[in-house]
Structure formats: C-alpha cells, structure tokens
mmCIF file of the N, C-alpha and C atoms, coordinates in Angstrom:
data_MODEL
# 
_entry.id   MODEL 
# 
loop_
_atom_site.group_PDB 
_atom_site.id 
_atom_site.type_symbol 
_atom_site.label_atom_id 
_atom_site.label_alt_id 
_atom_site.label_comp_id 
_atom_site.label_asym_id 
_atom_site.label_entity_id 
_atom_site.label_seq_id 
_atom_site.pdbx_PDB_ins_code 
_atom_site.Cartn_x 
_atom_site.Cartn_y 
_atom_site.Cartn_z 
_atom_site.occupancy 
_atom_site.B_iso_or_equiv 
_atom_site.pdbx_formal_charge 
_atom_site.auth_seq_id 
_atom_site.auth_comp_id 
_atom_site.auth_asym_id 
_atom_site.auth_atom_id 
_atom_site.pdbx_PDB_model_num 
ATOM 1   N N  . UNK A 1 1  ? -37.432 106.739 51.225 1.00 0.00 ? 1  UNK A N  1 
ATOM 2   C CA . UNK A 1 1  ? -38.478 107.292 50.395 1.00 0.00 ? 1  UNK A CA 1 
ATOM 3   C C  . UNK A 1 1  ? -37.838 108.211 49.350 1.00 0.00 ? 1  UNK A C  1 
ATOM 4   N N  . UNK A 1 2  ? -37.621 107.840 48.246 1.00 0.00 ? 2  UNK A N  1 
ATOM 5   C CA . UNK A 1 2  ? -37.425 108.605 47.041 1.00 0.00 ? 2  UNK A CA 1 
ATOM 6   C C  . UNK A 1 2  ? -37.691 109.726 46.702 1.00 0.00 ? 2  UNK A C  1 
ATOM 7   N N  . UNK A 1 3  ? -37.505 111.035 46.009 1.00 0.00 ? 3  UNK A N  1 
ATOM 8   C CA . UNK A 1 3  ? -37.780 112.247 45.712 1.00 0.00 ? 3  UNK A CA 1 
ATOM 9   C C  . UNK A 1 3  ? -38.803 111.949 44.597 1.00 0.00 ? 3  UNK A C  1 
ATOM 10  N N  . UNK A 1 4  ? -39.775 112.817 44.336 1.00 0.00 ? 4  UNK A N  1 
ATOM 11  C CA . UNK A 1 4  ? -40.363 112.704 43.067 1.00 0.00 ? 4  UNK A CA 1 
ATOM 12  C C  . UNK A 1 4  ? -40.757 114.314 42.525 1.00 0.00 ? 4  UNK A C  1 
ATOM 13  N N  . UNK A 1 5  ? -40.420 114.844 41.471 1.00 0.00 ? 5  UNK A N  1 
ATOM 14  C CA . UNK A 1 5  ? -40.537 116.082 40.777 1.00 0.00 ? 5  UNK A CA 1 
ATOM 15  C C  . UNK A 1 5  ? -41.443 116.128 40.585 1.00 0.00 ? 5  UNK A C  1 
ATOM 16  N N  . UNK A 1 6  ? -42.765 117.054 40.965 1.00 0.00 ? 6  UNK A N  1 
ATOM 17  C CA . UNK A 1 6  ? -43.899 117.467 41.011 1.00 0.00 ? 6  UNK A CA 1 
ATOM 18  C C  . UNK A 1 6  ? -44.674 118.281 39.376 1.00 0.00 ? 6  UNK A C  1 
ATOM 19  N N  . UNK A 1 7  ? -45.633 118.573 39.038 1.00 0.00 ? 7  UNK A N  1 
ATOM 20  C CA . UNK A 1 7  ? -46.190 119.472 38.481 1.00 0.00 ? 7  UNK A CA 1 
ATOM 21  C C  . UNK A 1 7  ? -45.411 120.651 38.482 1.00 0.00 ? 7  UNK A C  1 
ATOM 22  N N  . UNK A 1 8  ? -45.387 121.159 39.500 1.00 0.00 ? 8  UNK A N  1 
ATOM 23  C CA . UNK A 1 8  ? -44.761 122.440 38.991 1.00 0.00 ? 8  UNK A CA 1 
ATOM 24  C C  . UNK A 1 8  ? -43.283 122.573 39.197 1.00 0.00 ? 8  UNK A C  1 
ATOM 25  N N  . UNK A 1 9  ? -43.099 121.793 38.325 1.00 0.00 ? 9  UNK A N  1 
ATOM 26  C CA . UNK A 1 9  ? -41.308 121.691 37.461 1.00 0.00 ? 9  UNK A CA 1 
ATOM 27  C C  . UNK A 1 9  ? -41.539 122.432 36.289 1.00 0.00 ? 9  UNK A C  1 
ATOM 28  N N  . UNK A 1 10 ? -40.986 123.498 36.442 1.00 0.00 ? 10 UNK A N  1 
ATOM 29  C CA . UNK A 1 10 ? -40.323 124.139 35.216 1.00 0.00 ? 10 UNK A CA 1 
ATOM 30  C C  . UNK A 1 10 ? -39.314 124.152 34.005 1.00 0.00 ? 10 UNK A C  1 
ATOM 31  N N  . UNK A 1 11 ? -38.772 122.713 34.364 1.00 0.00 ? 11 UNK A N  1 
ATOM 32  C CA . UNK A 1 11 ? -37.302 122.797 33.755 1.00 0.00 ? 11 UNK A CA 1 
ATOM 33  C C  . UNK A 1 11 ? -36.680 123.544 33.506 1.00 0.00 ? 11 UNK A C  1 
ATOM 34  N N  . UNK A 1 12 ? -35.922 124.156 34.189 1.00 0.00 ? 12 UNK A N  1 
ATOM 35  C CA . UNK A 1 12 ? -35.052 124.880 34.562 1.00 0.00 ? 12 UNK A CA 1 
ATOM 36  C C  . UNK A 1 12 ? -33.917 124.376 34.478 1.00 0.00 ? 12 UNK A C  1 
ATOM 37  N N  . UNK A 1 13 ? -34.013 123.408 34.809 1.00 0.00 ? 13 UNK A N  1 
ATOM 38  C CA . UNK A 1 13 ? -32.603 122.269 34.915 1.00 0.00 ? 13 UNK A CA 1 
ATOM 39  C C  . UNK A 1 13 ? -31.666 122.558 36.118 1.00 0.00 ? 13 UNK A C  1 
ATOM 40  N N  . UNK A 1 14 ? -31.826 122.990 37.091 1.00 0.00 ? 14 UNK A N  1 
ATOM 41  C CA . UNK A 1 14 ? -31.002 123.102 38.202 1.00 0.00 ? 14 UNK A CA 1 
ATOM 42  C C  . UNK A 1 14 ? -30.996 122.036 39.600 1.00 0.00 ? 14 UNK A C  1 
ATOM 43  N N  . UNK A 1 15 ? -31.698 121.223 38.867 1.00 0.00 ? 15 UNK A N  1 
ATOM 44  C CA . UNK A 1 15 ? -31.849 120.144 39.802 1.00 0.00 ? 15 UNK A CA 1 
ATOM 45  C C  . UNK A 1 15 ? -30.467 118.877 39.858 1.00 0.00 ? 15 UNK A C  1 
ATOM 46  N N  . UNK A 1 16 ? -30.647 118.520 38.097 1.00 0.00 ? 16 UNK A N  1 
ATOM 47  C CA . UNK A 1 16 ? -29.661 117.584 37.442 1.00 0.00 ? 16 UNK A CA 1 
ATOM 48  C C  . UNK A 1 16 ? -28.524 117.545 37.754 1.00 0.00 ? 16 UNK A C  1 
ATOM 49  N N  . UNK A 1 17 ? -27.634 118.736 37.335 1.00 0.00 ? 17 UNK A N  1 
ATOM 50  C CA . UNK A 1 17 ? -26.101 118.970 37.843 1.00 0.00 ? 17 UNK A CA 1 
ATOM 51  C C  . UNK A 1 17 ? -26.116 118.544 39.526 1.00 0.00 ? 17 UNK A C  1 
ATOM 52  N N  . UNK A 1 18 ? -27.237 118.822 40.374 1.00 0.00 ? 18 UNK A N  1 
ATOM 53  C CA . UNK A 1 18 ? -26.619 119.089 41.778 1.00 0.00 ? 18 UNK A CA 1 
ATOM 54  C C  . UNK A 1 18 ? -26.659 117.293 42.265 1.00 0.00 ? 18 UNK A C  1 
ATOM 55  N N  . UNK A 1 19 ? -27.166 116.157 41.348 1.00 0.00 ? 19 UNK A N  1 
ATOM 56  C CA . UNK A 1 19 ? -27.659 115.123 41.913 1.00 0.00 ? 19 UNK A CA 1 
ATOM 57  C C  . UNK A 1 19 ? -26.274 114.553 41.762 1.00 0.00 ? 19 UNK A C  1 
ATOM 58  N N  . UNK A 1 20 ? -25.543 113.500 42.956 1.00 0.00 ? 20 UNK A N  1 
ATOM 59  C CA . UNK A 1 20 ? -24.756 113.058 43.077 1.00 0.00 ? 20 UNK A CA 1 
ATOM 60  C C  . UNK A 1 20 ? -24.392 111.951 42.362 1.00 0.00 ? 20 UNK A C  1 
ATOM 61  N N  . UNK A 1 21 ? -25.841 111.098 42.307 1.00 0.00 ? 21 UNK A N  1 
ATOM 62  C CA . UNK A 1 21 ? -26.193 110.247 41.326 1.00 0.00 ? 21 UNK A CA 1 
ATOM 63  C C  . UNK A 1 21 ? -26.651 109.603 39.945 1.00 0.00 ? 21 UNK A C  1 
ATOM 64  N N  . UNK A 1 22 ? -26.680 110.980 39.729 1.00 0.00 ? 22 UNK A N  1 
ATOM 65  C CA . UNK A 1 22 ? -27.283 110.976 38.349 1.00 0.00 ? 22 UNK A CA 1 
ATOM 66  C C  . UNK A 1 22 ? -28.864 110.338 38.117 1.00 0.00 ? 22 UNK A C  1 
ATOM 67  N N  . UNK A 1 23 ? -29.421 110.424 39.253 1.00 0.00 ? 23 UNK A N  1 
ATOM 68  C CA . UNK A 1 23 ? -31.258 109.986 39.253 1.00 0.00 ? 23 UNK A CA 1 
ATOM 69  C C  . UNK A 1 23 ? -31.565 110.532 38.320 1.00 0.00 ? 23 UNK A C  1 
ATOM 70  N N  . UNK A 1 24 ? -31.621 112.107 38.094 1.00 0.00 ? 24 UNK A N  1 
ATOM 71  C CA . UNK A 1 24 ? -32.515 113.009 37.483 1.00 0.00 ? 24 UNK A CA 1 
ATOM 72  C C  . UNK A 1 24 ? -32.341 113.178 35.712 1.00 0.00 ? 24 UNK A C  1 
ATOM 73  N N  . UNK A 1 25 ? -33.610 112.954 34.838 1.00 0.00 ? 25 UNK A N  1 
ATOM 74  C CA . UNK A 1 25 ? -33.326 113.065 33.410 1.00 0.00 ? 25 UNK A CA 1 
ATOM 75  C C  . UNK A 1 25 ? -34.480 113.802 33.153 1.00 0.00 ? 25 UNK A C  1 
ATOM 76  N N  . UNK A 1 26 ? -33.911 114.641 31.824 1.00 0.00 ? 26 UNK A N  1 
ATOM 77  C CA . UNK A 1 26 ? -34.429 115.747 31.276 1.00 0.00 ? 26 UNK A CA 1 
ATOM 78  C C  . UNK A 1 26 ? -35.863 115.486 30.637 1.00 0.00 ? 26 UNK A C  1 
ATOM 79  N N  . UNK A 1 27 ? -37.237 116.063 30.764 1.00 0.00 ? 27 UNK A N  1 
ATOM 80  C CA . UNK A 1 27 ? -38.108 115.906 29.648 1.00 0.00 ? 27 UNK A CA 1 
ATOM 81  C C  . UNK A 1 27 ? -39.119 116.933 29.917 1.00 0.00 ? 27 UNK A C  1 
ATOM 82  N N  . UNK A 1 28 ? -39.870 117.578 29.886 1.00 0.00 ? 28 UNK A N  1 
ATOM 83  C CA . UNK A 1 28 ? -40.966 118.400 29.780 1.00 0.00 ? 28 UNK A CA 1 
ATOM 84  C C  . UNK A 1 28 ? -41.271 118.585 31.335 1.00 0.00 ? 28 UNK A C  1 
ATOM 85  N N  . UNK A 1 29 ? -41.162 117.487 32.186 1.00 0.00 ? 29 UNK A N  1 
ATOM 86  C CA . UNK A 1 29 ? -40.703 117.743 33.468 1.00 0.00 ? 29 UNK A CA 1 
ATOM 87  C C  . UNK A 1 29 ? -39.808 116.745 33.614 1.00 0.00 ? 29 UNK A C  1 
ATOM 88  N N  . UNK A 1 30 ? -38.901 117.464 34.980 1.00 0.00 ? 30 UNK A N  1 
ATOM 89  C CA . UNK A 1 30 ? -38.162 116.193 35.011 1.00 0.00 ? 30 UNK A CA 1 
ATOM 90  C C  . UNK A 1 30 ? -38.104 115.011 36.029 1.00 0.00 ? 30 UNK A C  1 
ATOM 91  N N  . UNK A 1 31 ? -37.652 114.124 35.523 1.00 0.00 ? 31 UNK A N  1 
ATOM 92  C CA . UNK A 1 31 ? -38.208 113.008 36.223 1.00 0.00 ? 31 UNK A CA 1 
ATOM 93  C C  . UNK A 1 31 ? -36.868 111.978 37.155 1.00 0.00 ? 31 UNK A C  1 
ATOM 94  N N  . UNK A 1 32 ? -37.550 111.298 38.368 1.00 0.00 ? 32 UNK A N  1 
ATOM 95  C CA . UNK A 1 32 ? -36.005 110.882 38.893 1.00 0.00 ? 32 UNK A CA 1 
ATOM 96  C C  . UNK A 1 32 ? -36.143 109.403 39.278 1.00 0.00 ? 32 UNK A C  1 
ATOM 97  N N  . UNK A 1 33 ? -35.350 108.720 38.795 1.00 0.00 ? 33 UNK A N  1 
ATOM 98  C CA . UNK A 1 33 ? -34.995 107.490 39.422 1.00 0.00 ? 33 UNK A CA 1 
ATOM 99  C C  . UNK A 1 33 ? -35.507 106.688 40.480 1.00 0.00 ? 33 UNK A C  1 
ATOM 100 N N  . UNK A 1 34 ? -36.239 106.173 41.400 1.00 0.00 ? 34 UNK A N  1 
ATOM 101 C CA . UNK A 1 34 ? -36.693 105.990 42.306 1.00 0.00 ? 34 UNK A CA 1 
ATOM 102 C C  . UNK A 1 34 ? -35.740 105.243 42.867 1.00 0.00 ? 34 UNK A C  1 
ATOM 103 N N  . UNK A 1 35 ? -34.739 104.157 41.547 1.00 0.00 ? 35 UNK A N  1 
ATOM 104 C CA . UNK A 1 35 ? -34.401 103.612 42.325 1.00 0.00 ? 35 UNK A CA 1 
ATOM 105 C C  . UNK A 1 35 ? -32.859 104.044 42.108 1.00 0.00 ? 35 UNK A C  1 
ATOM 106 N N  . UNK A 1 36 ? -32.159 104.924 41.855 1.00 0.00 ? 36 UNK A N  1 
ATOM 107 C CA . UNK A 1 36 ? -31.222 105.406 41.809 1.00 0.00 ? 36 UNK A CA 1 
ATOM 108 C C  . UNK A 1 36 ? -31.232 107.061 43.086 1.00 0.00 ? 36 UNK A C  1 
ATOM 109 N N  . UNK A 1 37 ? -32.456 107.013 43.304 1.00 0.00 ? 37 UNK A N  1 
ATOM 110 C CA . UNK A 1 37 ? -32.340 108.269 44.523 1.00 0.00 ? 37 UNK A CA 1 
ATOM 111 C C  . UNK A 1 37 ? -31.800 107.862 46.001 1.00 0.00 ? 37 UNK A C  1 
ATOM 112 N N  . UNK A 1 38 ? -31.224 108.362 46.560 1.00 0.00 ? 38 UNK A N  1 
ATOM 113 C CA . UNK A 1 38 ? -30.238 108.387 47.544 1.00 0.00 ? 38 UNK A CA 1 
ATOM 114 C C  . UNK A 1 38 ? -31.265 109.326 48.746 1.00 0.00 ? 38 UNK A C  1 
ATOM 115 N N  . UNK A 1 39 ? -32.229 110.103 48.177 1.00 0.00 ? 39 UNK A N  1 
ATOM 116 C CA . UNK A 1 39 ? -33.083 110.841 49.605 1.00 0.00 ? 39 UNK A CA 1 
ATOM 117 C C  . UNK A 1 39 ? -32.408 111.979 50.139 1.00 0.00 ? 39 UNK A C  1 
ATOM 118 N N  . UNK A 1 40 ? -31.633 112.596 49.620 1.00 0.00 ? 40 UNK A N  1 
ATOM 119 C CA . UNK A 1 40 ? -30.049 113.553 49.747 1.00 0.00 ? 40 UNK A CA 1 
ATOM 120 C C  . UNK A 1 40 ? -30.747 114.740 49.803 1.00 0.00 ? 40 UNK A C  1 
ATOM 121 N N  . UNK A 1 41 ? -31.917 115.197 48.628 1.00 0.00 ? 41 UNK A N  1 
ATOM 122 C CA . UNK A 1 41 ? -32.558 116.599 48.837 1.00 0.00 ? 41 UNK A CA 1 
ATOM 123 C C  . UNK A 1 41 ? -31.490 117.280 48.168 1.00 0.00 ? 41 UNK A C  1 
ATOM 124 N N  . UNK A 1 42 ? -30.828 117.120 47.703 1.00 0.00 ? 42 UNK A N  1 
ATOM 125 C CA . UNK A 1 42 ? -29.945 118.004 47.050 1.00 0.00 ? 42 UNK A CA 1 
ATOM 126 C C  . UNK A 1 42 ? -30.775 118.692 46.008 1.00 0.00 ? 42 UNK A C  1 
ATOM 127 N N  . UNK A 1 43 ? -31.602 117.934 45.313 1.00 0.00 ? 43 UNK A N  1 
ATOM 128 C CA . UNK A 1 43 ? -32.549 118.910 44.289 1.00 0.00 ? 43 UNK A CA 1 
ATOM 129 C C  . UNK A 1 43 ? -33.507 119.642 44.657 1.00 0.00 ? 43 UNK A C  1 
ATOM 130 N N  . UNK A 1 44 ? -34.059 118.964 45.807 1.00 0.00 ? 44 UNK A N  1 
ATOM 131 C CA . UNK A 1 44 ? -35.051 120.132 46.463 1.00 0.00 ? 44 UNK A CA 1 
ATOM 132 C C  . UNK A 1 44 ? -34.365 121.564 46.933 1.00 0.00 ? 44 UNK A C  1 
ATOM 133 N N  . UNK A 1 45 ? -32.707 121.103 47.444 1.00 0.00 ? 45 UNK A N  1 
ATOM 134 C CA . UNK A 1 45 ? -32.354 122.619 48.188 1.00 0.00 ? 45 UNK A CA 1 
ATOM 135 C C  . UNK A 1 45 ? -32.055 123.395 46.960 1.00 0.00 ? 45 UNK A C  1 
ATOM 136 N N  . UNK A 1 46 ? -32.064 123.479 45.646 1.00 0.00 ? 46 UNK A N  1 
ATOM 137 C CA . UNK A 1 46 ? -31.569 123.872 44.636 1.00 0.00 ? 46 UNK A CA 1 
ATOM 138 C C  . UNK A 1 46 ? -32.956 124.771 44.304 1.00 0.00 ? 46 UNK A C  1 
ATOM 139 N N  . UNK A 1 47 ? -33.973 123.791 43.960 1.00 0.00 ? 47 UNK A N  1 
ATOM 140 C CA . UNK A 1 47 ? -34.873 123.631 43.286 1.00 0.00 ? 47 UNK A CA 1 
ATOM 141 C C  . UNK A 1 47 ? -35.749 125.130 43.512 1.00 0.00 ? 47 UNK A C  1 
ATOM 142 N N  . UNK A 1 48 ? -36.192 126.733 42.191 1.00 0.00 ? 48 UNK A N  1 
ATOM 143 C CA . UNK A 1 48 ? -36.827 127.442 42.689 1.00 0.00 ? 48 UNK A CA 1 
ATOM 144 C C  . UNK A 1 48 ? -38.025 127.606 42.888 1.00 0.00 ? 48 UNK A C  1 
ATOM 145 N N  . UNK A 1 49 ? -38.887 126.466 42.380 1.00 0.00 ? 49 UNK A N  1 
ATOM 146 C CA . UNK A 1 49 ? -39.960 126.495 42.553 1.00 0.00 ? 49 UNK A CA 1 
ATOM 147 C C  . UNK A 1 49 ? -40.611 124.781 43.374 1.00 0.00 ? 49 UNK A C  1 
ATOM 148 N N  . UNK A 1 50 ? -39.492 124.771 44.474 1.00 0.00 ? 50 UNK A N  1 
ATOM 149 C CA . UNK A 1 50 ? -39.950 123.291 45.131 1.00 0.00 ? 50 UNK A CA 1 
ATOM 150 C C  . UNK A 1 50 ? -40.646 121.836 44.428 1.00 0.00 ? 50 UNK A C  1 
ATOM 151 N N  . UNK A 1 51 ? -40.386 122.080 43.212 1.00 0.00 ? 51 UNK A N  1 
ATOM 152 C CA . UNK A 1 51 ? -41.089 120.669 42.647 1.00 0.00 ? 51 UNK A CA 1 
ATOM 153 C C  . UNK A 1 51 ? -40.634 119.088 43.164 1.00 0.00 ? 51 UNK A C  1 
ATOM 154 N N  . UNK A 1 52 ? -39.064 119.183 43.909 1.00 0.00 ? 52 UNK A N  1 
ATOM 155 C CA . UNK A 1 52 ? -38.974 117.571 44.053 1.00 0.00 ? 52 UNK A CA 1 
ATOM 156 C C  . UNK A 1 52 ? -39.585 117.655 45.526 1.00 0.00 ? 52 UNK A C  1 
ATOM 157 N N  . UNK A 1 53 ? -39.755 116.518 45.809 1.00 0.00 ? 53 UNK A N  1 
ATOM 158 C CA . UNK A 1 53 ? -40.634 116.168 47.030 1.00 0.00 ? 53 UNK A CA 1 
ATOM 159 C C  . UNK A 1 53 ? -40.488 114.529 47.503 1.00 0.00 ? 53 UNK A C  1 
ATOM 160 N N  . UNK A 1 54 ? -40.217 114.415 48.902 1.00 0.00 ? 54 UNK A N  1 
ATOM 161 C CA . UNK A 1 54 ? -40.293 112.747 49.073 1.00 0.00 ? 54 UNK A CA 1 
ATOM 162 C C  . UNK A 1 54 ? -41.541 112.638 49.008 1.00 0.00 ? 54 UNK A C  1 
ATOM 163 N N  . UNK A 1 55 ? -41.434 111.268 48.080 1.00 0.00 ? 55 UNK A N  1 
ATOM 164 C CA . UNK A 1 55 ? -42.535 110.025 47.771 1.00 0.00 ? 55 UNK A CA 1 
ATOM 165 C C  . UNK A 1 55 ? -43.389 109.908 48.833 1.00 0.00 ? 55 UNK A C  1 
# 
C-alpha cells in the first residue's frame, strides 16, 4: 500500500530528500508515485505535520 501526501502538506519539502526512491515531486502539495513507493515511511518519519499516509 503506497504512501499518499494528504491536505495538510505544507511544502516544506522535507519529505523529498529523505525518499530513497525518488517517488516524491514538488507542487503546491506534494505528491508521490504510487508506483515508485517502496512503503518505507521514510517521509512520514520526517514529515512535521504528518501529511504522508498509507493508501
């Protein structure tokens, strides 16, 4: 089950750098790969306002 960046994404951008895979791209929120996500949580443990979330 894939991560998906919620509403309350701030862009902050501290999600991007931490993804191993490069899922995550920049826009007003940001948005991730479904099929490039790995399920790792690496952006959620980053993340300060919890926006990624499994699918």
């Amino acid at each position: 089950m894939a991560y998906k960046i919620g509403e309350e994404c701030i862009a902050c951008g501290s999600c991007q750098p931490e993804c191993p895979v490069e899922a995550i791209s920049e826009g007003d929120i940001y948005v991730i790969d479904p099929e490039k996500c790995i399920e790792c949580g690496s952006c959620a443990d980053v993340c300060p306002v919890g926006a990624p979330k499994p699918e």
